[in-house]
TILOVO-415463 format. One record per atom (N, C-alpha, C): residue in one letter; x, y, z. Coordinates in steps of 0.001 Angstrom, whole numbers, padded with zeros to 6 digits, always signed. Each point is the difference from the previous one (the first is absolute). Layout:
N
AXYZ;...
END
This chain:
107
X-004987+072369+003373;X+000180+000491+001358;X-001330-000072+000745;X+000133-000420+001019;X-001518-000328+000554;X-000596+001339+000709;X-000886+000198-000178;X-001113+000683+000470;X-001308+000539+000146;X-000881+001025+000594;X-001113-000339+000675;X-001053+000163-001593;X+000334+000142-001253;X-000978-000196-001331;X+001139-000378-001032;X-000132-001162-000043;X+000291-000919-001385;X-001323+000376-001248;X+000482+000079-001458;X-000572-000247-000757;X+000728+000121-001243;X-000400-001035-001110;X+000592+000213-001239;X-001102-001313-000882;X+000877-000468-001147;X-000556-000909-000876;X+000896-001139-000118;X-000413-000935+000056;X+000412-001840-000486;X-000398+000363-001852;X+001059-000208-000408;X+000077+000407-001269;X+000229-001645-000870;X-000279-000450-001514;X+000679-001211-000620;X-000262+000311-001305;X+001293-000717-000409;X-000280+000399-001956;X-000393-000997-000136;X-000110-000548-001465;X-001027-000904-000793;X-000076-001096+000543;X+001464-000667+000487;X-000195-001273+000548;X-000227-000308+001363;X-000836+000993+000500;X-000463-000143+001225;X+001371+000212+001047;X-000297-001049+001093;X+001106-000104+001123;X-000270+000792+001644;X+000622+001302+000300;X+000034+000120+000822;X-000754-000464+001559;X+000082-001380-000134;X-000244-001191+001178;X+001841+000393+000374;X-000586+000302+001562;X+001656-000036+000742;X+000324+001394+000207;X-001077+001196-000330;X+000486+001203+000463;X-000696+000516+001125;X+000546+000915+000470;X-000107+001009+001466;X-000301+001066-000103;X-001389+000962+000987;X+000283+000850+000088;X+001144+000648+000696;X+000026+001724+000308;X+000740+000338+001177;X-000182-000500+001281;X+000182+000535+000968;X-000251-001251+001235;X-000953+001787+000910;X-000820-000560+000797;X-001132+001093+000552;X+000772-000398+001360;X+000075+001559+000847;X+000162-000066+001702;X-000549-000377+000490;X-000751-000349+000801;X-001207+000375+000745;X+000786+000796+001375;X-000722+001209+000309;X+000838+000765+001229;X-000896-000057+001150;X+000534-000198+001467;X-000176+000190+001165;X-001476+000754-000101;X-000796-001550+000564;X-001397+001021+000262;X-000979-000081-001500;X+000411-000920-000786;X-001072+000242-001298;X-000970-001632+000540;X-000882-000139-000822;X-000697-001062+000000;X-000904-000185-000894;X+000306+000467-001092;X-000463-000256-001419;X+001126+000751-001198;X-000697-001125-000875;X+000714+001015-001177;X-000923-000119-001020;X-000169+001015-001371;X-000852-000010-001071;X+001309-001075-001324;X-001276-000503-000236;X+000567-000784-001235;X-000798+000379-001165;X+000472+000401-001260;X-000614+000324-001364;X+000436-001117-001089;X-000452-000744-000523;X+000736-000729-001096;X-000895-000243-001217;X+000049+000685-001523;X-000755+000286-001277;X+000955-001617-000701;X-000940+000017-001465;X+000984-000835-000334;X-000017-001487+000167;X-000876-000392+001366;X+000559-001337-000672;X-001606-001150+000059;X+000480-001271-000427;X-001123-000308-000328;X+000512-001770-000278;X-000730-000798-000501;X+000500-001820+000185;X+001243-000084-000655;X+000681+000696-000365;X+001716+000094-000860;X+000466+000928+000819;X-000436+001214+000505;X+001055+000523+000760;X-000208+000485+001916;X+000778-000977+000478;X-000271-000197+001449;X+001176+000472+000541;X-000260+000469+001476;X+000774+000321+000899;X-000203+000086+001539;X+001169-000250+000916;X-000371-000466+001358;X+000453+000881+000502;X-000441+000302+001287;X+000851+000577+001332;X+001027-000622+000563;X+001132+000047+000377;X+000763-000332+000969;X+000770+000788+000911;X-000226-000249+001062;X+000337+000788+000940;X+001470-000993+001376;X+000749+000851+000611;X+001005-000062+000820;X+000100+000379+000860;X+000246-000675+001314;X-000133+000689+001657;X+001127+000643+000338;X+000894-000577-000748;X+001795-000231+001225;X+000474+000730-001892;X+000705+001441+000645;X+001155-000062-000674;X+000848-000769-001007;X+000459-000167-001245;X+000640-001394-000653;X-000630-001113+000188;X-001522-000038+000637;X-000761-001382+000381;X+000055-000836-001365;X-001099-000533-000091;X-000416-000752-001387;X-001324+000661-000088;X-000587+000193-001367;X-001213+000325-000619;X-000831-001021-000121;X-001485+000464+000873;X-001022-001167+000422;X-001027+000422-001332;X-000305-000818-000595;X-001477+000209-000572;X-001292+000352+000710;X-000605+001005-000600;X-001247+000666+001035;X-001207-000694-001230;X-000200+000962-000851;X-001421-000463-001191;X+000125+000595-000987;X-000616-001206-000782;X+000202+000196-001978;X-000957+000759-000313;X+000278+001075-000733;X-001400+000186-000990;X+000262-000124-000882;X-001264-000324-000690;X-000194-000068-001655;X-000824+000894-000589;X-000390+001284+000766;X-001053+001010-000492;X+000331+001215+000424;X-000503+000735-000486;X+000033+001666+000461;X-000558+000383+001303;X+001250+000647+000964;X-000198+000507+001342;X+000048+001377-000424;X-001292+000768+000986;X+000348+001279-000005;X-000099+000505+001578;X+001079+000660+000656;X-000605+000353+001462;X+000399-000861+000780;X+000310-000969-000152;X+000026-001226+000952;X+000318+000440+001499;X-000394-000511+001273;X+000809+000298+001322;X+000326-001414+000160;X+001270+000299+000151;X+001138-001365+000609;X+000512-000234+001099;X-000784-000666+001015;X+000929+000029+001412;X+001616-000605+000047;X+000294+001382+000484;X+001707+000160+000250;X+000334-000079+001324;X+001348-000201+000597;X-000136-000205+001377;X+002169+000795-000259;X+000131+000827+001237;X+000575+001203+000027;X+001962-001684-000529;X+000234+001535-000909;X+001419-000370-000617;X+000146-001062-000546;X-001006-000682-000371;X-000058-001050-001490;X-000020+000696-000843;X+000551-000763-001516;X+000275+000486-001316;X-000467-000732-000722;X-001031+000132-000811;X-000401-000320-001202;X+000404+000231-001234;X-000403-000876-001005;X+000591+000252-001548;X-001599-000400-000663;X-000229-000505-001231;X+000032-000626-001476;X+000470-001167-000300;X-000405-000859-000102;X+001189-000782-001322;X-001340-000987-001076;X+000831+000512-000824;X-001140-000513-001424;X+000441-001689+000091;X-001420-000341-000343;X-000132-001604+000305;X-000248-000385-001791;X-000651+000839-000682;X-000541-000471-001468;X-000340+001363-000523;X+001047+000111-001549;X-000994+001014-000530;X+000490-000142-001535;X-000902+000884-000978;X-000272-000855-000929;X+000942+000941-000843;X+000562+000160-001948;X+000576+000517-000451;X-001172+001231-000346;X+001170+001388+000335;X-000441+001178-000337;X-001248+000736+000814;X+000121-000636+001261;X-001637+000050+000977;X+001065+000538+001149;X-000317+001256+000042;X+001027+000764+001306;X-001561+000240+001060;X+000958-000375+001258;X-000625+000080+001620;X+000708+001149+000466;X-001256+000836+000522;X+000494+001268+000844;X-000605-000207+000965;X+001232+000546+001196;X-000345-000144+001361;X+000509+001325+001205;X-001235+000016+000761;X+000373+000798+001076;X-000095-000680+001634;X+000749+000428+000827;X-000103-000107+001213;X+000704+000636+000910;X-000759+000776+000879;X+000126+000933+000940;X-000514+000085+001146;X+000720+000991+001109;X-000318+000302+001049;X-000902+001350-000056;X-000962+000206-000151;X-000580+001148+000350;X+000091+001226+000963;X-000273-000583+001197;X+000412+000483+001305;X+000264-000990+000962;X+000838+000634+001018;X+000224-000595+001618;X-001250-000204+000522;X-000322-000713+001150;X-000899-000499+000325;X+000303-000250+001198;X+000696+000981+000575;X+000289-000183+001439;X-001169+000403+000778;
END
């Protein structure tokens, strides 16, 4: 269910895999213009991108990969886009934890 703090873990058993999963999907609400990004976990086997959506049912645009540990990040957001996650590479038994949130309004 989407809203203003997503967070959990990209989890894989031995034989690796989870290439092709999603986080929850992030609001962005009326009046924000950043968001914090946290992501532990990953490293040249386990990567993950931003993608973000303007329009309702739009399509999911690719924003940027990392391959390293974010802590804090500020992400320019622009009011009622939705962001996600989606794991690009990660390796067996190497779990990615991730946060991203709205802090405050910024009206």
């Amino acid at each position: 269910m989407p809203g203003s703090l997503i967070q959990g873990t990209f989890t894989t058993g031995p034989t690796g895999a989870g290439v092709g999963n999603f986080s929850d999907v992030l609001d962005v609400p009326y009046g924000i213009t950043a968001m914090i990004l946290t992501l532990t976990g990953l490293d040249g086997s386990n990567t993950v991108k931003t993608q973000k959506n303007t329009t309702a049912g739009g399509a999911w645009v690719d924003q940027v990969t990392y391959n390293s540990n974010q802590s804090l990040v500020s992400v320019p957001v622009t009011n009622l886009e939705q962001w996600r996650l989606a794991v690009v590479s990660q390796g067996a038994l190497k779990d990615i934890r991730y946060k991203m949130s709205i802090e405050a309004i910024n009206v």
